[in-house]
FIZAFI-442937 format. One line per field, with one value per residue: residue in three letters; x negated, y negated, z negated of N, C-alpha, C, O in turn. Coordinates in Angstrom, 2 decimals, padded with zeros to 5 digits. Layout:
BEGIN
res = ALA; ... .
n_x = X; ... .
n_y = Y; ... .
n_z = Z; ... .
ca_x = X; ... .
ca_y = Y; ... .
ca_z = Z; ... .
c_x = X; ... .
c_y = Y; ... .
c_z = Z; ... .
o_x = X; ... .
o_y = Y; ... .
o_z = Z; ... .
end
This chain:
BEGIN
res = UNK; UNK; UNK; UNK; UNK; UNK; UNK; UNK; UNK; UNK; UNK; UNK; UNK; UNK; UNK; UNK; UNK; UNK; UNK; UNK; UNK; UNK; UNK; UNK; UNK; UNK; UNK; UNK; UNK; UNK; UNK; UNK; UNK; UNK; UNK; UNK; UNK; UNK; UNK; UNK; UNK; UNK; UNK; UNK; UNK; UNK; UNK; UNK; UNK; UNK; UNK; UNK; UNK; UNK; UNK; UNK; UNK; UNK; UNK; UNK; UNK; UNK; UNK; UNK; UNK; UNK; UNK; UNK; UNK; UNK; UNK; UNK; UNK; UNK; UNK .
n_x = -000.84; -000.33; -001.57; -001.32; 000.97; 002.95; 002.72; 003.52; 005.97; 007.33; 009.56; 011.85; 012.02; 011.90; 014.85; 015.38; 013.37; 013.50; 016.21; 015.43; 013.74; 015.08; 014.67; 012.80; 012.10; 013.76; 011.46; 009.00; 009.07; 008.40; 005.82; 004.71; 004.75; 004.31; 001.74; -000.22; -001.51; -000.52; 002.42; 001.95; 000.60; 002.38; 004.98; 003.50; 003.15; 005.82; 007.48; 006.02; 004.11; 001.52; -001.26; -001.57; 001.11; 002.31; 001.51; 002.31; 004.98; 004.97; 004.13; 005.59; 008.12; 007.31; 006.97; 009.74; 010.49; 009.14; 009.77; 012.60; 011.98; 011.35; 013.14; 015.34; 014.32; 014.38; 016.90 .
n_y = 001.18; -002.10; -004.62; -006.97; -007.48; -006.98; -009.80; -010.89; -010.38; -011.53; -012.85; -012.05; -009.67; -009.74; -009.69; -007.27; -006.50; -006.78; -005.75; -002.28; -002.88; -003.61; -005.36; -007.21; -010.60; -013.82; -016.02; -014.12; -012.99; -014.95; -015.67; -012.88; -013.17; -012.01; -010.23; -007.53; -006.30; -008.25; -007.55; -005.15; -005.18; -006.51; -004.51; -003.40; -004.10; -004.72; -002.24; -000.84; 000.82; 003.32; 002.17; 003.80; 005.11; 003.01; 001.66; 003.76; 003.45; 001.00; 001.65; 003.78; 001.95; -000.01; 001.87; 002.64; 000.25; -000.62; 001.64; 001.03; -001.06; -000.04; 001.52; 000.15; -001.75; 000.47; 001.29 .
n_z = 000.00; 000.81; -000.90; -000.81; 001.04; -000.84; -002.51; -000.60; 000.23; -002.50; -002.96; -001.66; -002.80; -005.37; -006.96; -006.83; -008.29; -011.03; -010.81; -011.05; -013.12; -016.04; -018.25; -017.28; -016.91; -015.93; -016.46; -016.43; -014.11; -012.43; -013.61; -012.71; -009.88; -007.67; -008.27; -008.19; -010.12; -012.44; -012.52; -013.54; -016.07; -017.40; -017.42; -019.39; -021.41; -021.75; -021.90; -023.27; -022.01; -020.81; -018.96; -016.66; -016.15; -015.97; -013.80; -012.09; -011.74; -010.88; -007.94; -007.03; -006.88; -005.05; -002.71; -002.62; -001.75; 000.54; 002.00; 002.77; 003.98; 006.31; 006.96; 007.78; 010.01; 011.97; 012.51 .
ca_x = 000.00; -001.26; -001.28; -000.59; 002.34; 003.73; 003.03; 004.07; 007.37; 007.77; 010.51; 012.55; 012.07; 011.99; 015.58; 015.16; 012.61; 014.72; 016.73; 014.15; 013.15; 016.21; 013.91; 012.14; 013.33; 012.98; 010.14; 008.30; 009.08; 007.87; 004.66; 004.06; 004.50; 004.15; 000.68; 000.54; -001.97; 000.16; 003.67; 001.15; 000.49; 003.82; 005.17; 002.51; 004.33; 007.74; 008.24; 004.94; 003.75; 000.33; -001.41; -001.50; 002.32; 002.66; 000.81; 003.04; 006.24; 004.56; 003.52; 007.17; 008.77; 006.46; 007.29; 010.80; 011.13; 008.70; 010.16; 013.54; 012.16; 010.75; 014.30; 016.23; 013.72; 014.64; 017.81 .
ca_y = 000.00; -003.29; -005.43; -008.50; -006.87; -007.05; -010.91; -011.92; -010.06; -011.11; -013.85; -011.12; -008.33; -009.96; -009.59; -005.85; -005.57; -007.21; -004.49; -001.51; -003.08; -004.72; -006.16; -008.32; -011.97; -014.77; -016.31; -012.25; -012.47; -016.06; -015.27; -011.99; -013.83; -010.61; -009.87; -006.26; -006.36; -008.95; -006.72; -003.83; -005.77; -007.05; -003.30; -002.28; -004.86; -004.60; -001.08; -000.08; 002.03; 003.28; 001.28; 004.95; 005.17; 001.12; 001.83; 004.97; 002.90; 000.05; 002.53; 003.93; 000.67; -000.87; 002.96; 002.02; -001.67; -000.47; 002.54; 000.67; -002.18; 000.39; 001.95; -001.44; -002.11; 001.91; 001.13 .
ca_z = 000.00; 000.95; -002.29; -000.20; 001.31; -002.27; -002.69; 000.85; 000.23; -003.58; -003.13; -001.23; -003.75; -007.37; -007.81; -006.72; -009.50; -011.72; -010.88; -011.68; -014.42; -016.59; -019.27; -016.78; -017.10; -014.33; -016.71; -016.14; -012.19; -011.77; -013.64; -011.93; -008.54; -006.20; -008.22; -008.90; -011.81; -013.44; -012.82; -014.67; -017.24; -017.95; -017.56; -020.02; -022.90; -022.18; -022.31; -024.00; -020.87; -020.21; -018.02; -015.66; -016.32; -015.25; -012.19; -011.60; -011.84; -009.16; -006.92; -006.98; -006.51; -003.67; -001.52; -002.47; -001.19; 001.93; 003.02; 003.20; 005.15; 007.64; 007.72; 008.21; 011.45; 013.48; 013.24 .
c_x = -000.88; -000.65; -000.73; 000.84; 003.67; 003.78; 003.63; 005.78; 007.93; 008.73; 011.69; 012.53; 011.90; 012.98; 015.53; 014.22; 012.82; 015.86; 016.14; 014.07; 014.00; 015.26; 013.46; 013.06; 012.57; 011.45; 009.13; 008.00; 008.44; 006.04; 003.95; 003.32; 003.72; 002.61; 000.65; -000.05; -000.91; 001.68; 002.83; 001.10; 001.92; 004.99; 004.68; 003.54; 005.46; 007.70; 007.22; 004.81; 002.21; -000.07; -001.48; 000.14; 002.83; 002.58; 001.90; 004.60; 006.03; 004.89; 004.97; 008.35; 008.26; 007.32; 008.99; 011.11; 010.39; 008.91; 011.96; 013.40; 011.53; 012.02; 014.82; 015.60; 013.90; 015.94; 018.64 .
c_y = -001.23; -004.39; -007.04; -008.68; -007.40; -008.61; -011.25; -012.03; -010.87; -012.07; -012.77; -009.95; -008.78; -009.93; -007.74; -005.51; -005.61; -005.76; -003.06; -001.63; -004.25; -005.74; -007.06; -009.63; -013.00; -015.10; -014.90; -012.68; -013.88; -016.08; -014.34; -012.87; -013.24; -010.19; -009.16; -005.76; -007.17; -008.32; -005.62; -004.28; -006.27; -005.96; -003.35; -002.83; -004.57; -003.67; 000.04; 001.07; 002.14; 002.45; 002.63; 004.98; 004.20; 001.46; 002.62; 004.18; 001.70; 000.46; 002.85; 002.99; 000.18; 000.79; 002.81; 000.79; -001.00; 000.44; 001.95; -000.18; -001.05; 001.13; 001.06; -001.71; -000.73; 001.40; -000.76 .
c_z = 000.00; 000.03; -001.70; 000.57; 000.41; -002.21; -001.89; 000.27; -001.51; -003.91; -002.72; -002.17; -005.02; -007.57; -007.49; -008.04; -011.10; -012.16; -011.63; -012.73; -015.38; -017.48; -019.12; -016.59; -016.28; -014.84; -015.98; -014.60; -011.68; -011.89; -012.83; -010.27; -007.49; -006.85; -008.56; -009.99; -012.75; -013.53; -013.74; -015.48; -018.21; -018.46; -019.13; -021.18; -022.87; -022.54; -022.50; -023.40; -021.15; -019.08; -016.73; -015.61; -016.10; -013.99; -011.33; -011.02; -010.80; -008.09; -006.34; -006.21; -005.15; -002.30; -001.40; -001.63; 000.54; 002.55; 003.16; 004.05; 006.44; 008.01; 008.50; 010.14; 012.46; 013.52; 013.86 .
o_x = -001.92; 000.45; 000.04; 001.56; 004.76; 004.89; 004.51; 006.51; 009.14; 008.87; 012.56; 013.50; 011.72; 013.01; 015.76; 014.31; 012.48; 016.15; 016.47; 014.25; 013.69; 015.26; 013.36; 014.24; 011.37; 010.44; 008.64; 006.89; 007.98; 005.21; 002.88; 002.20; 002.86; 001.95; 001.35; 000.50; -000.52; 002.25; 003.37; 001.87; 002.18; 005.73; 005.53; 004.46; 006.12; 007.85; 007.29; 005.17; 001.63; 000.78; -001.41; 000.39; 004.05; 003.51; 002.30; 005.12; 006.89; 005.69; 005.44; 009.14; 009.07; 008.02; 009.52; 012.10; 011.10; 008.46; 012.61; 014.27; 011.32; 012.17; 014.80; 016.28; 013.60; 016.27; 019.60 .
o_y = -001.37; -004.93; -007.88; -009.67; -007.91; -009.00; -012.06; -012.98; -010.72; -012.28; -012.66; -009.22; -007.89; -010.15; -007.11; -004.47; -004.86; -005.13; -002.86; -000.70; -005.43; -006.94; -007.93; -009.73; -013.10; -014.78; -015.06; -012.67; -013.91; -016.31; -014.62; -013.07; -013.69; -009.68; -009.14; -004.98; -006.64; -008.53; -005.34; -003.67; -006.29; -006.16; -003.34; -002.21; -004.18; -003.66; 001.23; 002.15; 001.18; 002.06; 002.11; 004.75; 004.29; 001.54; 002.28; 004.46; 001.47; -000.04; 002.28; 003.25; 000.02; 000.59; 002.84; 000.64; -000.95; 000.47; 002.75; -000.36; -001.55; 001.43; 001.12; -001.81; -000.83; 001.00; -000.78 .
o_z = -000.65; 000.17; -002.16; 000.67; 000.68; -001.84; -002.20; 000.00; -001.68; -005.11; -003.58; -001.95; -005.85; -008.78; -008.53; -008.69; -012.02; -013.18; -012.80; -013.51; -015.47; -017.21; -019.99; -016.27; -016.01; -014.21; -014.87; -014.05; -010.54; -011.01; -012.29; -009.80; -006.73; -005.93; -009.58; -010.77; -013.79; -014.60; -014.81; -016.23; -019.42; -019.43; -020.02; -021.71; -023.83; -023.76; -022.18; -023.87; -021.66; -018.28; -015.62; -014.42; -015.96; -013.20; -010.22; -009.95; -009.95; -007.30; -005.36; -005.31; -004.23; -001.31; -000.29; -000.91; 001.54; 003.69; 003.84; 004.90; 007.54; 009.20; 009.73; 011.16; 013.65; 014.64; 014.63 .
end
């Protein structure tokens, strides 16, 4: 996944992660600001993850948001 992918898109996908992740609050999504260390980090506090178990839950999310925009464009 291309980490810049994530920022470009992260006006289009912060209420999606919002979603994902109820806990996160606009302050959370404005800070992050598509950076995917700073969504790990923010993970790690809210919901007292491993930082391997943060990552896991990124990783997840990003194949989520980008295998729907590659559906949206076949059809």
């Amino acid at each position: 996944m291309n980490r810049q992918k994530l920022r470009g898109k992260w006006d289009q996908t912060k209420g999606l992660a919002r979603e994902f992740w109820g806990e996160l609050t606009g302050d959370d999504l404005n800070f992050i600001a598509g950076q995917r260390d700073r969504l790990i980090g923010r993970l790690e506090a809210k919901y007292q993850l491993s930082r391997s178990e943060a990552e896991m839950q990124v990783e997840l999310f990003e194949r989520k948001i980008f295998s729907a925009e590659k559906a949206s464009r076949l059809h």
